[in-house]
C-alpha positions in Angstrom: 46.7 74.4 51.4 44.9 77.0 53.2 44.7 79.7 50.5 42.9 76.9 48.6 40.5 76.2 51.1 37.4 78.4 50.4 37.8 77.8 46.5 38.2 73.7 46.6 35.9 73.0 49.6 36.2 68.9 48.9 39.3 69.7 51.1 37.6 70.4 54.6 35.4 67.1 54.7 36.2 63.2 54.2 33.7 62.0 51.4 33.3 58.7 52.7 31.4 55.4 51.2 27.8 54.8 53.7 28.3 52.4 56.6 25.6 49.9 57.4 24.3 51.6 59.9 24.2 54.5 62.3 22.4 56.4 65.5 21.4 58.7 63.7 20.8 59.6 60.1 20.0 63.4 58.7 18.3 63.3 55.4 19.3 66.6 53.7 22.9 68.0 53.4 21.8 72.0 53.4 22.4 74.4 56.2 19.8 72.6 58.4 21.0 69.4 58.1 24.3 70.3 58.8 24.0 72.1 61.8 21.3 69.3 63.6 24.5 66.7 62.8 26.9 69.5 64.2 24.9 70.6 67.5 24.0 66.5 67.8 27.7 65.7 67.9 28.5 68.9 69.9 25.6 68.8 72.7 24.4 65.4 72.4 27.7 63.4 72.1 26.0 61.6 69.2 29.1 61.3 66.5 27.8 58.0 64.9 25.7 59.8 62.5 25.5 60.3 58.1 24.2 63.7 56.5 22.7 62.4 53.4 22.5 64.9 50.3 21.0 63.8 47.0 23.4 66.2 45.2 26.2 67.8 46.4 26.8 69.4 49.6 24.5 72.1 50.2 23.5 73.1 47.0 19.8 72.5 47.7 18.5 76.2 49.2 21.4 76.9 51.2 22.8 77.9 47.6 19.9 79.8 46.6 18.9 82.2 49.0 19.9 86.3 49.9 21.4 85.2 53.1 19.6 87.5 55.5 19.8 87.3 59.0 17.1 89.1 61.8 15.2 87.8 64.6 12.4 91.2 64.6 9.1 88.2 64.6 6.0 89.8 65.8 4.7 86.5 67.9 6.0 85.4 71.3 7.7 82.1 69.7 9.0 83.3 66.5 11.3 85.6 68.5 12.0 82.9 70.7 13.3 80.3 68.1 14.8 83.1 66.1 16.5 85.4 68.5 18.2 82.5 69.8 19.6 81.5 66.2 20.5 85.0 66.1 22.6 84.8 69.5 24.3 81.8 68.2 25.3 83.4 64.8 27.5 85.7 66.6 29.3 82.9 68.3 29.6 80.3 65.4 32.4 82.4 63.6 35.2 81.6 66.6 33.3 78.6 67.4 33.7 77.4 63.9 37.1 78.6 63.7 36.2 79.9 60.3 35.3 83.1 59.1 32.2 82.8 56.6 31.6 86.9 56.4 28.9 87.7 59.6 28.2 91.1 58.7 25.8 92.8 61.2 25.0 95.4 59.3 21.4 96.1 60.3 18.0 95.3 58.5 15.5 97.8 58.1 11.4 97.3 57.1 10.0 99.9 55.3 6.6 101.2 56.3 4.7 102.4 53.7 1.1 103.4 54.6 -0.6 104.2 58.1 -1.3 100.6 58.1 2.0 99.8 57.8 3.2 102.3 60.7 0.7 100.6 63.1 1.9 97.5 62.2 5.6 98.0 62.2 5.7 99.6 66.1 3.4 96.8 67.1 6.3 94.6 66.1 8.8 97.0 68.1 7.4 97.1 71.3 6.9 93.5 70.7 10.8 92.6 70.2 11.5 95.5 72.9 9.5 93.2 74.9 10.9 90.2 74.2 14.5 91.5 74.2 15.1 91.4 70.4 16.9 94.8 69.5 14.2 97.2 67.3 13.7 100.6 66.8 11.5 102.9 64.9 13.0 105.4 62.5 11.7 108.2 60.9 12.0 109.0 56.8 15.0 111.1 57.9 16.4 108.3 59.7 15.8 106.2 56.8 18.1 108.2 54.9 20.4 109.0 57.1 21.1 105.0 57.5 21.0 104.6 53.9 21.6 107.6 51.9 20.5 106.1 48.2 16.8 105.2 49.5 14.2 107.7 47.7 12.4 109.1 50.6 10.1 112.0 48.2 6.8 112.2 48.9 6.1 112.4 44.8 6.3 107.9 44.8 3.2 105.9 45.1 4.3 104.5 47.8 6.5 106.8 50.2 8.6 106.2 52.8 6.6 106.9 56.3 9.6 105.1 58.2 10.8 102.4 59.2 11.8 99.3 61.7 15.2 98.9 62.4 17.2 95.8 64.1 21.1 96.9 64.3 22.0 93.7 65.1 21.0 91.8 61.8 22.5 91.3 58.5 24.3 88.9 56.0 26.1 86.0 56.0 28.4 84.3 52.8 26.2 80.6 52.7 28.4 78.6 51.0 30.9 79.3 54.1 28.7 78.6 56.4 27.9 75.1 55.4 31.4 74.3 54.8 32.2 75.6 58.3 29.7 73.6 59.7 30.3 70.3 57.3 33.9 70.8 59.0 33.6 70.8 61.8 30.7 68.0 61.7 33.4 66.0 59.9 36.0 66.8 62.0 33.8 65.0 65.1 33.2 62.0 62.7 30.3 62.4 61.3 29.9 60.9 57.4 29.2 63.6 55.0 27.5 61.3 51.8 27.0 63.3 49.1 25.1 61.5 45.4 22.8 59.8 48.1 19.2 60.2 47.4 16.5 58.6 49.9 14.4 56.7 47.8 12.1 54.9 51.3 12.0 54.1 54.4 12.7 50.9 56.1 10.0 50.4 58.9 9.4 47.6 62.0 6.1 48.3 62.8 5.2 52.0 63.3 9.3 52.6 64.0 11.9 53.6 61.1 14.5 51.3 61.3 16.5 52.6 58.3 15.8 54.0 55.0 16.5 53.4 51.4 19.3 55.4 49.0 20.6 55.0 45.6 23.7 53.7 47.3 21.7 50.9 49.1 20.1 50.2 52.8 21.2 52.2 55.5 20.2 51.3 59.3 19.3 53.7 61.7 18.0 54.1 65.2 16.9 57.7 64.4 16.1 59.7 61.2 15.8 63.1 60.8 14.1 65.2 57.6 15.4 68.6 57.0 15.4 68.3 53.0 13.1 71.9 52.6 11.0 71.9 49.5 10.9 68.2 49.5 10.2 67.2 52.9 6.2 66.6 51.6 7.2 63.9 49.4 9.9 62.7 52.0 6.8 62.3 54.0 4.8 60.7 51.8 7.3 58.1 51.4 7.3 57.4 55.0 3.4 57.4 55.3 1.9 60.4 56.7 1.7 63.9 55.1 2.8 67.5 56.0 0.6 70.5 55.8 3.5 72.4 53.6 3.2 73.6 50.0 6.7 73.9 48.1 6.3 77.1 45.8 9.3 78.5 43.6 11.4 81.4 45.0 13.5 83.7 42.7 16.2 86.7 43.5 19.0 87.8 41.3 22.4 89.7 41.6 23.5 92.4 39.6 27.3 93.3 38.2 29.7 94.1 41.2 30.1 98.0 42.2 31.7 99.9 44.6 30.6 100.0 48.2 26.6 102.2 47.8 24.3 100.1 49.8 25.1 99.9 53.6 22.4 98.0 54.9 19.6 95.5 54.6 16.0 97.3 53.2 13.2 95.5 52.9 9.8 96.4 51.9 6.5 94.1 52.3 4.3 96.7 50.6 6.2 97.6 47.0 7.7 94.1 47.7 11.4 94.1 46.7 14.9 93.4 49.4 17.6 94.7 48.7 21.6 94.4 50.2 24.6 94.2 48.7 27.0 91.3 48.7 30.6 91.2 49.6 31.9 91.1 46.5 30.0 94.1 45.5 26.8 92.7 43.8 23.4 94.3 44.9 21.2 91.2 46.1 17.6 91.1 45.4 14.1 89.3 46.2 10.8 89.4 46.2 7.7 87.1 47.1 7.1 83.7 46.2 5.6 82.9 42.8 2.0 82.0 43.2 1.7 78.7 42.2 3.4 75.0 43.4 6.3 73.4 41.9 9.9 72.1 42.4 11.8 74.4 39.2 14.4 75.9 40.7 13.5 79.2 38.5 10.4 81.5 38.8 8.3 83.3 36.0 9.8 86.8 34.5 6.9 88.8 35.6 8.4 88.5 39.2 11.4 89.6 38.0 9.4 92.4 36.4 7.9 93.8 39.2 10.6 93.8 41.9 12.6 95.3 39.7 10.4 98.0 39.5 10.1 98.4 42.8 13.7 98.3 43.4 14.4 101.2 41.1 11.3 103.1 42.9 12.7 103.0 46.2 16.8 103.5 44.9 16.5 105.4 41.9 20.5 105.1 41.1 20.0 101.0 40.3 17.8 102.2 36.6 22.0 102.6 36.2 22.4 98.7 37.2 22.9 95.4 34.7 21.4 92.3 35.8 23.8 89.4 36.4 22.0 86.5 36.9 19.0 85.2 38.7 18.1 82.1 40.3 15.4 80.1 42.2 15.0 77.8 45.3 12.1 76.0 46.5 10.6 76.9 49.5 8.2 74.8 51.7 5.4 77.0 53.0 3.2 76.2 55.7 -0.4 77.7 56.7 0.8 79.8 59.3 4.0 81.1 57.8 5.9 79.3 60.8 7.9 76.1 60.7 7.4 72.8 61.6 10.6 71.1 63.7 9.1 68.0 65.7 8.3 64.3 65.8 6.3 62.9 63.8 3.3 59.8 63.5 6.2 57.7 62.9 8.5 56.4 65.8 12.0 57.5 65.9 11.3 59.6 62.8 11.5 63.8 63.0 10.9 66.7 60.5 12.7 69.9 60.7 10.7 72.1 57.7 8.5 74.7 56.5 10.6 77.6 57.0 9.2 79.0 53.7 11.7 82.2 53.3 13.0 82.4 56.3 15.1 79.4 57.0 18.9 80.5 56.3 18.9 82.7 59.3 17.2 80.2 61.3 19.8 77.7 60.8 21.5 77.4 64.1 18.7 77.7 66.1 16.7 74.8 63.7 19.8 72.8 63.9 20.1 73.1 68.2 16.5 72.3 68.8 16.2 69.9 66.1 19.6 68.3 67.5 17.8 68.2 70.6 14.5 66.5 69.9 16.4 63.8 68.0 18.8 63.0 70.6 15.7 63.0 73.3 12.7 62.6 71.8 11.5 65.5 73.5 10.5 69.0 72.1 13.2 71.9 73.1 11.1 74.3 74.5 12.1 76.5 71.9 10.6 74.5 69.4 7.9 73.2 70.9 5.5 75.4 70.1 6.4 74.6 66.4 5.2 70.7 66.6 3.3 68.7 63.4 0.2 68.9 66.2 -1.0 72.5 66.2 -2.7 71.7 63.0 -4.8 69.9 64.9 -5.2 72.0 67.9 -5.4 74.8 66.3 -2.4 76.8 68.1 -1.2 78.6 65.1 1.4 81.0 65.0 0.7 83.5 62.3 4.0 85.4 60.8 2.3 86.6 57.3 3.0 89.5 58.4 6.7 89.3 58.9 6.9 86.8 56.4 4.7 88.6 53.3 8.1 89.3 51.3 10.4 87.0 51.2 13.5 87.4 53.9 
């Protein structure tokens, strides 16, 4: 039975009929909502709880994304909320009892122009500051860490360095969410998969329960963490979310030996590149322009991050594209996520992570956990509350953010 574990995940999780009613209810069965059931059961001692997903288990974004894992955020906050995820990361194999293929392999940011240099060791004295691991590397550096990178000065855009966290890298995301669905399961908490929220059942300015294709469900708390949908989530509950959900696309190539040790990104040609387990060289790019819930992009994307790949790692013109895909990714004006109550009692949101939310799973799941259980911001996350619109507290992370991570 255990060989057939990681191929016939059904087996690590009861797939049980919805109850009535229960504490708690997590709309969205992805990474996020997983671990907010997980850490609620684990810190909170809250096991009467459901994880509703409209499909199947995690194969919202948690299926589509290139799995990269840093913490290197410029502002004060982002390193807070992310360096903290990062920290549990390295615990949640032997915590999980399950090994979903952690691989801290390093991430490096390209800097490209004299802009770019200015930028990048702002950010590094920034993390150095804030205890997050960065260094600065020169070209030669570059190379030395990964020897296939182009680092000529003959390009349009050469390679004048780069920022380096060691401590970053890659994780398998199917295996994480089945580690964490179970161990959530494993606690008693119902995993209800082919359960789509269709409303929300309210007394008065309190959710009291909300509406699924497999009928009422009561609740004394509900949480959204449902990514690209949590706008129309919201509008089904009555208030609305400064997020736009905008189509992003990477793609895989055939499988090949062992070439690509690291994680390289670069905002300025704007491609990512690592390489998978299995072999396969993983790539992204930015977000297509315009709004929408496909889970595919437009070929011109494609088009252009390909060119840049084969700019900066001339060997991949050798490469065949396998496949591509597409996720949809809730943006917010500040490039920062939202994970907080809401104008509705007893109802929270956990979104807007835009690119950046696989690696911020933990640490979205703890605090979210947390503000659920008590009402009351983390102070990890509370910085990251529905109100700074309002205020005008923004936390601006374009500029770790511009390519998609």
């Amino acid at each position: 039975m255990a060989d057939l574990l990681p191929e016939h995940p059904e087996f690590l999780w009861r797939n049980p009929d919805p109850a009535p009613s229960y504490d708690a209810v997590i709309v969205g069965g992805g990474g996020h909502g997983l671990a907010t059931a997980y850490y609620l059961a684990k810190n909170h001692g809250l096991t009467n709880i459901a994880v509703l997903e409209r499909g199947w288990l995690a194969g919202g974004n948690m299926a589509r994304n290139t799995t990269i894992i840093r913490s290197n955020y410029l502002w004060d906050e982002s390193a807070g909320i992310y360096e903290h995820s990062l920290k549990l990361w390295e615990q949640l194999p032997e915590e999980l009892d399950y090994d979903f293929l952690f691989s801290q392999r390093g991430v490096m940011n390209l800097a490209h122009t004299l802009g770019d240099v200015r930028e990048s060791m702002r950010r590094v004295n920034a993390n150095v500051l804030n205890g997050v691991d960065a260094e600065w590397l020169t070209p030669e550096q570059v190379k030395e860490l990964c020897p296939i990178i182009n680092i000529g000065d003959d390009i349009r855009y050469p390679v004048m360095g780069a920022t380096y966290q060691p401590r970053a890298g890659i994780a398998k995301h199917d295996h994480v969410a089945w580690a964490f669905a179970r161990k959530c399961d494993e606690m008693g908490v119902d995993i209800i998969q082919n359960c789509e929220v269709t409303g929300f059942i309210k007394d008065g300015n309190r959710v009291v329960g909300v509406e699924t294709t497999r009928g009422r469900i009561n609740a004394g708390k509900v949480g959204l963490s449902a990514a690209g949908h949590s706008s129309v989530l919201a509008g089904l509950a009555g208030f609305r979310l400064p997020i736009q959900s905008h189509p992003l696309q990477a793609l895989v190539s055939e499988l090949f030996e062992p070439v690509h040790p690291t994680v390289v990104m670069s905002n300025h040609v704007h491609v990512y590149v690592s390489q998978a387990h299995k072999g396969e060289l993983v790539m992204g790019a930015g977000i297509d322009s315009y709004n929408g819930y496909g889970q595919r992009g437009a070929f011109h994307v494609i088009e252009e991050q390909m060119a840049a790949a084969v700019e900066l790692f001339p060997i991949f013109a050798r490469a065949h594209l396998l496949r591509t895909w597409g996720g949809i990714v809730d943006t917010t004006l500040d490039a920062s996520p939202i994970v907080s109550t809401t104008p509705i009692d007893e109802l929270y949101v956990n979104c807007g992570w835009g690119t950046g939310g696989f690696k911020g799973t933990p640490g979205a799941g703890y605090t979210f956990a947390h503000t659920i259980a008590t009402g009351e911001a983390h102070p990890l996350n509370a910085p990251f509350a529905l109100e700074r619109f309002e205020t005008g507290h923004l936390i601006d992370e374009h500029g770790a953010a511009a390519v998609a991570h």
